[in-house]
Phi, psi and omega in degrees: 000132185286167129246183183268066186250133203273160200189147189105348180289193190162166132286100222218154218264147174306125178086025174275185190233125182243173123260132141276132180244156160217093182292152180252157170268003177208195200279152180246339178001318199244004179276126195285322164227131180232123160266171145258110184243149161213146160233134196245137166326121194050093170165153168284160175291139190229158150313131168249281210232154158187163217202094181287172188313305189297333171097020156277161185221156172226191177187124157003137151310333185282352188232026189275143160079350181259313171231171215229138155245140172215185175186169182205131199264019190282331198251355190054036177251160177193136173247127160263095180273119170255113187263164183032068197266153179254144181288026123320320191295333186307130200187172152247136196255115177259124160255154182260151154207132164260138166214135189311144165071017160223173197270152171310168189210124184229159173259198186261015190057172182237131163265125180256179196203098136298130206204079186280000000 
């Protein structure tokens, strides 16, 4: 079972630019869905993005047109580049990763801070 671990978060000023990575510890080639979740203090953790085997992606409505999910699976990685971020986006950002017939995999998340 792989694990996650995420990177990139930071603090960066309203209309700003962040990438988040979540490196695997094995191959994600065969994982069937990897997500990006964030939870901001007193709220639940939600779906932001998520990126099947085949490489289609969705996305949260709070985040269409802002951020981009991808990954290479060349590299075992999956990225979230977030544009034009809002002090909303403030969160700790978890990636997921499912692959059938095995138990989820979550990493330990990054905290990002939109903040001026």
């Amino acid at each position: 079972q792989v694990q996650l671990v995420e990177s990139g978060g930071g603090l960066v000023q309203p209309g700003g630019s962040l990438r988040l990575s979540c490196a695997a510890s094995g191959s994600i080639g065969s994982i069937d869905v990897m997500r990006w979740y964030r939870q901001a203090p007193g709220k639940q953790r939600e779906v932001v993005a998520a990126i099947v085997r085949s490489g289609e992606t969705n996305y949260a409505d709070s985040v269409k047109g802002r951020f981009t999910i991808s990954k290479d699976n060349a590299k075992n990685t999956m990225y979230l580049q977030m544009n034009n971020l809002k002090p909303d986006d403030t969160a700790v950002y978890y990636c997921f990763a499912l692959k059938s017939l095995t138990n989820p995999v979550w990493g330990q998340g990054t905290q990002v801070t939109v903040s001026s």
